[in-house]
Structure formats: C-alpha cells, structure tokens
C-alpha positions in Angstrom: 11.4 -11.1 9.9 12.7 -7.6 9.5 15.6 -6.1 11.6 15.5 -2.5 11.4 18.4 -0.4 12.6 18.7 0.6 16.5 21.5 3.8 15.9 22.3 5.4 12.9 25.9 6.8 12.9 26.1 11.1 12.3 28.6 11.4 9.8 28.9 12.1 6.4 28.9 8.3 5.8 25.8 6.4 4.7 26.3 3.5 7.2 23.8 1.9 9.8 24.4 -0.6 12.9 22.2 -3.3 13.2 22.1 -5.5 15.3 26.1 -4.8 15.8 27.0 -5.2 12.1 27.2 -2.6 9.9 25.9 -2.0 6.4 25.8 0.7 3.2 22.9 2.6 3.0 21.5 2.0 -0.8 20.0 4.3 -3.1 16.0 3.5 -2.2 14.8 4.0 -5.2 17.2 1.2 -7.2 16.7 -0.7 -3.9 12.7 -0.4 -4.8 12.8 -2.0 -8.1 12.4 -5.5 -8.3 10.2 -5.4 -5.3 6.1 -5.2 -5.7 4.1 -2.6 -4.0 3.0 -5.6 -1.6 6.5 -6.2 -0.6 6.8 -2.7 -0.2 3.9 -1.7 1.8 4.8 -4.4 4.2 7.8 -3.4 4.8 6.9 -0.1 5.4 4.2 -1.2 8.0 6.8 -3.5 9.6 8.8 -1.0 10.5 5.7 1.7 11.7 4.6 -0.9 14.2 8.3 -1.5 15.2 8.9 2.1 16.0 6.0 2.7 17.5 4.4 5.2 14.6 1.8 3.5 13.9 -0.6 -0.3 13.7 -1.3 -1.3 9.9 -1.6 -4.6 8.9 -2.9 -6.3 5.4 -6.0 -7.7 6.1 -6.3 -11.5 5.9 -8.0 -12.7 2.4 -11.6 -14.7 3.5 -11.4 -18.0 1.8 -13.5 -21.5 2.8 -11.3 -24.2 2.0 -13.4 -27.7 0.6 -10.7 -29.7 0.0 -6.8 -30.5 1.0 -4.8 -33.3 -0.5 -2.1 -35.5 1.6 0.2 -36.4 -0.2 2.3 -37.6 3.3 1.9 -37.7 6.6 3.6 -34.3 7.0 2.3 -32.2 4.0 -0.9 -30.6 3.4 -2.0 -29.3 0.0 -5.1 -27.2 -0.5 -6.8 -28.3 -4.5 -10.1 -26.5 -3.8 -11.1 -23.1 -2.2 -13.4 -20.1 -2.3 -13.7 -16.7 -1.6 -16.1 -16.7 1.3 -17.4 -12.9 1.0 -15.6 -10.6 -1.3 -12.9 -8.7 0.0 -12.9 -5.0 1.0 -9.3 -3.4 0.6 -6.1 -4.8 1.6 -4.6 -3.0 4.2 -6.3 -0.9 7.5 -5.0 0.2 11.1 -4.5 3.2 13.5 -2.3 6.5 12.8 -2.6 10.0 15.3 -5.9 8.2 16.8 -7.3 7.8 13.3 -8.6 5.3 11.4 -7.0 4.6 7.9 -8.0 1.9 5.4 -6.8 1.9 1.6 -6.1 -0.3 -1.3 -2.9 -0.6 -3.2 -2.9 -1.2 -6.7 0.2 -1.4 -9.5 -0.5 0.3 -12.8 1.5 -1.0 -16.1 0.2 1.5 -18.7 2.3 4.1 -19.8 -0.2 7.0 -19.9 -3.3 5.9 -17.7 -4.5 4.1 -14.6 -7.5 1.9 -15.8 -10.5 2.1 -13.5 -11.5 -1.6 -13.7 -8.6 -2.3 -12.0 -10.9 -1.3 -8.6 -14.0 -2.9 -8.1 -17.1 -1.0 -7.0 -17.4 -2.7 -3.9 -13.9 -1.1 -2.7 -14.7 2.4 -3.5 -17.7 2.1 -1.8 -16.1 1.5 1.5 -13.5 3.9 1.2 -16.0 6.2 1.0 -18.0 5.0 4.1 -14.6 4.9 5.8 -14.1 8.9 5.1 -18.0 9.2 5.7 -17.5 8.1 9.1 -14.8 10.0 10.1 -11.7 7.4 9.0 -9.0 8.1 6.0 -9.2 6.0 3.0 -7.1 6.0 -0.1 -5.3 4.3 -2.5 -1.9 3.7 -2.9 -1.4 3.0 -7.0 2.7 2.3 -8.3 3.2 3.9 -11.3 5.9 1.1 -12.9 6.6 2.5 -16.2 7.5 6.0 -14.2 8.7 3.9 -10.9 6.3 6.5 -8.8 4.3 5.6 -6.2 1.1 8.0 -5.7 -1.6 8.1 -2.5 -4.7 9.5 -4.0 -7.4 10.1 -1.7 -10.9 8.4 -2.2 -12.5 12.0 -2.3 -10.5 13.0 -5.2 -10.7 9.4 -6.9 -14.5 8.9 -6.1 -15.4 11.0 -8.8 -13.0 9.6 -11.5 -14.7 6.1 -10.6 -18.9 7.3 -10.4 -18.1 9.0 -14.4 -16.6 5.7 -14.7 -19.6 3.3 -13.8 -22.0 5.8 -15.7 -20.2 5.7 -19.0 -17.8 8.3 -18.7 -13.9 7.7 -19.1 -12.6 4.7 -17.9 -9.5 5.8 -17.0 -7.4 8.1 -15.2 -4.8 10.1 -17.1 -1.2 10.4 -15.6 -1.6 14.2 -15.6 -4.5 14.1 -13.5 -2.2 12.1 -10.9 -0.1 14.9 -10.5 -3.2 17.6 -10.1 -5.1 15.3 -7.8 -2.4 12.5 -5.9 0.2 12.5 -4.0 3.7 11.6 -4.5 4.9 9.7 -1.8 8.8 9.7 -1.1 11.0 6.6 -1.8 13.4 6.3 1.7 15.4 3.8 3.6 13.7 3.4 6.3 10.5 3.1 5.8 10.4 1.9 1.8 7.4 4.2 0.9 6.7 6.6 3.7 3.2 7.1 3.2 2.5 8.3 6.7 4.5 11.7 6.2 2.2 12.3 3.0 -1.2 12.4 5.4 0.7 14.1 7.7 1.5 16.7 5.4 -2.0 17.0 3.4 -4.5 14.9 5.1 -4.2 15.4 9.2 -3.3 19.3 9.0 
C-alpha cells in the first residue's frame, strides 16, 4: 500500500512529512522511468481515491480457471485458464459526477503509434461511453520520448475507422501533438491526468 503525504512543508525545500518521517522530493520524471504506465496509472488512482478527487479503479481481467495444481497443502497453482468474454478497456470510475473509461497503452516506435495495438472491440466502447454521455480516452506512453499523451476517442476514432478500412495503420508522432494531450509528470499524483480533462474536456 501507498502512504501519501499528510503536510507538505512551505519552504524553499523540497521535503514532505509522511507519516512523521521526512523525505526529498525527486525529480518525477527520473522517478517515472523504470516504472510501466500500469504502475503509474495505479499510483495515480491510489492517490485520487485517497484524497478524495476522484474513484478509478483497473477493471478486473474475466478469466475461467479449468485447472489448479497442488503442489502442497498450502500452495495453489493455476496451469489452465481462459478469457471468459474479451475485455473492454482497463481502467473506469467517477470524476466531477462523470463517467470516465479509457485504455492505456505503451508505444515503443520511435516515430509512430501502431493501431493494432487497440483492438476494435475497445474503440467501439469508448465511443458508446462518449455516445452516452461518459469520457473515454486513451492514455498511450510515448517511451522512446518518455511522454505520456491522453487522446480522446473523438480525435482517435477516426485514425482507427481509416485504419480498419485500409487506410494508415498508424498514427504519426506529429499528429500526437495536433490531436493529444500532454499530461504533466508530478509528485503527487505520477501522471496527473485529471487536471488534463479539467483543462480540455469538462470546460
């Protein structure tokens, strides 16, 4: 579990009491590397839902497990297991009374986010979700540029139907910075997604 800080001092010093001890506030974005967007993104909804900003959670993966192995009286192994329906996108909750569901996605190329990296299946409910009144987006990490973009399913809908009817198959860097959203690297929370709808998407 995550302890987050209960006073932050106002000085010129970068320090923090938590839980009575003190500690250095790090650069966040050499804090960020080495840690996948997952780990991110759960730290950052850790901390929303401690503070009271807002309920996100990852949704749980459906699987239908056939068959566990015991190797002792006190362990359990699962050897066999399936996918019970296929899974929508990987993390929903509650912001400001609205709905928000989105996937998150890392992106190794140097010049390009590959669309078959996102199944068909997802894009369609982030568009129902937005058709019905909710927020959906996805959250891509840029790792060779160590950015992290929220691009809204209106503006990546498109990008993906070209897509499916053999158009490009990817999306260029540049059009991340026309069409996304850079969201800032802080603290507290790791990847502060929440101030980016704030700022373009609940106005």
């Amino acid at each position: 579990m995550v302890n987050y800080p209960i006073k932050k001092k106002r000085d010129n010093n970068t320090t923090y009491e938590l839980n009575n001890k003190k500690i250095k506030d790090k650069n966040p974005i050499m804090a960020n590397r080495g840690m996948n967007l997952e780990g991110l993104l759960n730290d950052s909804n850790e901390y929303y839902r401690a503070n009271d900003i807002a309920i996100i959670h990852k949704k749980p993966i459906p699987i239908q497990i056939v068959k566990v192995d015991y190797p002792s009286r006190n362990k359990a192994v699962i050897t066999e297991a399936y996918y019970k329906t296929p899974s929508t996108t990987d993390y929903n909750g509650i912001y400001k009374g609205k709905y928000i569901d989105f996937e998150a996605k890392e992106n190794k190329n140097k010049t390009s986010f590959p669309l078959h990296n996102v199944h068909p299946h997802q894009v369609e409910h982030l568009k129902s979700i937005q058709r019905h009144g909710g927020i959906g987006f996805l959250i891509i990490y840029w790792i060779h540029t160590n950015q992290f973009f929220l691009y809204p399913i209106q503006k990546f809908a498109p990008h993906f139907d070209d897509y499916l009817g053999d158009g490009r198959k990817s999306i260029v860097y540049e059009d991340f910075l026309k069409e996304a959203y850079l969201i800032p690297e802080k603290y507290l929370p790791r990847l502060d997604f929440l101030s980016v709808l704030d700022e373009y998407l609940l106005k």
